[in-house]
N, C-alpha and C positions, 0 to 999 in steps of 0.2 A: 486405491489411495491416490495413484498420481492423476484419473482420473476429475478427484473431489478437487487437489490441490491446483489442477488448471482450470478448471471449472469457477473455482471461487477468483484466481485470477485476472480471470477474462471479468467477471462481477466487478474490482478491484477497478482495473484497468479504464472501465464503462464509465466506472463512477467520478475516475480522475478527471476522464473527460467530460463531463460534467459539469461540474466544478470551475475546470478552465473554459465553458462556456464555449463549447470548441474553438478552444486556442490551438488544442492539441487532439488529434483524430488515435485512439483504438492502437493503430496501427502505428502512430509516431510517441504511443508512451510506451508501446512494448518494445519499439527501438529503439528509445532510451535505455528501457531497464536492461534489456542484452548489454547494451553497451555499460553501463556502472556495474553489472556483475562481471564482465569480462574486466573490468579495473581492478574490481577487488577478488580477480580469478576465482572468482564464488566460493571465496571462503567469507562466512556468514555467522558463524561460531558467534553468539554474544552468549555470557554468562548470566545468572541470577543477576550477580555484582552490577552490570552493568546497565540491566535493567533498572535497577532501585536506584541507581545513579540518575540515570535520566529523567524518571519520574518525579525524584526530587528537586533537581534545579530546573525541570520545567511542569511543577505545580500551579503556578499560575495560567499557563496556556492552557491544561490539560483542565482545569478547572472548569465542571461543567459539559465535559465533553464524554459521550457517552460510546465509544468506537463500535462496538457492539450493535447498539442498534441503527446505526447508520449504515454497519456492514449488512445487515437483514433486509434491511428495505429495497426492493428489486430493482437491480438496473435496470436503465430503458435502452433499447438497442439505441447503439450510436450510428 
């Protein structure tokens, strides 16, 4: 399992970079994310509640956007 769960990460991470067109390399969004989970001492706890929270006051962003299969489509080495 911790295997899948760094595995898709590293996919995650790929794709950020991506995105910013390397703005940001691999290795400086995974030193970001160390660093916002050492903020929130990695507690990460969201409920249901919270979730239906957010999806509804951001329905319009989310309109159209299908994370799913964005997440399936293979990174390309960064």
């Amino acid at each position: 399992m911790a295997y899948f769960i760094e595995e898709d990460c590293v996919g995650l991470n790929r794709l950020f970079s991506q995105i910013t067109d390397g703005l940001y390399s691999v290795h400086d969004i995974n030193t970001m994310e160390r660093s916002f989970l050492g903020l929130l001492k990695f507690s990460l706890y969201v409920t249901d509640k919270d979730v239906a929270e957010y999806i509804q006051s951001h329905q319009t962003e989310l309109q159209g956007v299908d994370l799913l299969k964005s997440l399936s489509k293979p990174a390309m080495a960064a």
